[in-house]
N, C-alpha and C positions, 0 to 999 in steps of 0.2 A: 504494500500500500504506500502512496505519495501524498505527503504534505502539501496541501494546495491553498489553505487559507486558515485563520485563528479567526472565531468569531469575537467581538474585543466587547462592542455592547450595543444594546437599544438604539436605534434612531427615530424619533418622533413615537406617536402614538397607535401608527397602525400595524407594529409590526415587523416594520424594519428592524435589519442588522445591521452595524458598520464590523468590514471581514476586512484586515488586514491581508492582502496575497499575498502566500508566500511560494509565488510561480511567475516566472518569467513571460507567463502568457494570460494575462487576465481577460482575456476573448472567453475566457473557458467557464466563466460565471455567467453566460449566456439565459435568457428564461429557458428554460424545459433542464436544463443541467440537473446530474442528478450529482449527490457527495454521500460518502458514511461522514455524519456527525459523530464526533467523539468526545466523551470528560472523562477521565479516569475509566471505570469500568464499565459506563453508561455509553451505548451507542443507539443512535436510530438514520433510518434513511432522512434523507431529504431532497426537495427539487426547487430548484429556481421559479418563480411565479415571474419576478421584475430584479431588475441590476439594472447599477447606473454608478458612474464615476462621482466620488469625492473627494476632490482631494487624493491623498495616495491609497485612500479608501474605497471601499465599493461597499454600497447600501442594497442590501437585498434582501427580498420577503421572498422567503418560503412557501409552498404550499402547506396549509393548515395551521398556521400562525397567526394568531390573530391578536392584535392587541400588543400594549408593550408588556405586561405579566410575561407572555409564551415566549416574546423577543426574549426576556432578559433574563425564561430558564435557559438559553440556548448558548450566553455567553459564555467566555471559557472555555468555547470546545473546539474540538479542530476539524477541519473540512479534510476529508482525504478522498483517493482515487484508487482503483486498482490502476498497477502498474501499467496493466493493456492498456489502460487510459490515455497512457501522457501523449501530449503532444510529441509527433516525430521532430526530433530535432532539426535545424535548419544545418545546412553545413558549420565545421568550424565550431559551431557550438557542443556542450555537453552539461547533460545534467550530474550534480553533484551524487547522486546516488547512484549514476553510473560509471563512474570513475572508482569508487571507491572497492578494495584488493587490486586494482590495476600494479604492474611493476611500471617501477619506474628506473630509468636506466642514463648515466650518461652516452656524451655522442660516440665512445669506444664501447659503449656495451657492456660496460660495468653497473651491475647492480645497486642503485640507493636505494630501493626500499620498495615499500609498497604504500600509495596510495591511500590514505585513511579518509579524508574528504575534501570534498570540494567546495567555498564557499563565497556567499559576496559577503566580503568586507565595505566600510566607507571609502577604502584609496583603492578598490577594485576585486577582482575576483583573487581568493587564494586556493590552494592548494596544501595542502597538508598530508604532508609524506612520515612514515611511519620508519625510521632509519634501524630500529630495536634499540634507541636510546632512551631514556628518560621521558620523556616529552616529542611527539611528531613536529619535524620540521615546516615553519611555514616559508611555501615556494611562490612567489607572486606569481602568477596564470599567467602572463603573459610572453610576446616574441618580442628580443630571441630568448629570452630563458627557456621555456617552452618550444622546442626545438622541429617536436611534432607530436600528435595523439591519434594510434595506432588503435582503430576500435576494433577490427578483425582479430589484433594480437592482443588488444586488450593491455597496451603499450605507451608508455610518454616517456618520452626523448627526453630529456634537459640540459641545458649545456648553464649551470647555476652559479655564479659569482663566487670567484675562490673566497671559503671560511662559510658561505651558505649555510652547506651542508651540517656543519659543524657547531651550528647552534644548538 
């Protein structure tokens, strides 16, 4: 299952939710969508009625929600997907939970690690590589450190600033 949204709280009186995305494609709150809701052990289906932009927010009423009461048992939980779900990535791109056991290797084929995850940062996307030290190494995602990302092999190149590693 994919993390695709936190429901945060109530908006206005009919029902509405404001859903933090947590998805590079917020097309995918569309009306008719459907999500597992989740709060700890509590889950139920849900379907998109209405969605609309606020902000870096999206406000959306569910079907059979009504009123803010039913919004505001709903906050706190999380929107997920089966993985069938996600969007096909665009070239170049990858999603963070599919990177993650990837090796990762320098440009001679030396082994640094494996892959732990993928993620956005505020100074941009990282990478966090699993060396068997202490603490997974943070790799900035981008070129040239990122040299190439090998989905067939299931592979990323890195050519990483000497001492990187070594953090």
């Amino acid at each position: 299952m994919l993390l695709v949204g936190i429901v945060r709280r109530p908006h206005g009186t009919a029902g509405e939710v404001s859903v933090e995305p947590a998805t590079d494609f917020p097309e995918r709150f569309a009306a008719g969508a459907r999500f597992l809701w989740r709060r700890e052990e509590v889950e139920r289906a849900v379907s998109v009625v209405t969605a609309r932009p606020h902000g870096a927010r999206i406000l959306i009423r569910f079907e059979g929600v009504e009123g803010v009461a039913a919004a505001r048992s709903l906050a706190g939980g999380e929107l997920w997907i089966p993985e069938e779900d996600a969007i096909p990535p665009p070239e170049d791109f990858y999603y963070g939970h599919e990177v993650e056991g990837w090796r990762c290797e320098d440009r001679a084929g030396r082994v640094l690690g494996r892959a732990q995850r993928l993620t956005q940062t505020p100074g941009g996307a990282m990478l966090f590589v699993d060396t068997g030290g202490a603490e997974p190494v943070p790799v900035p995602f981008v070129r040239p450190i990122v040299v190439s990302v090998e989905r067939a092999e299931k592979r990323i190149v890195l050519d990483p600033p000497a001492g990187l590693m070594e953090l």
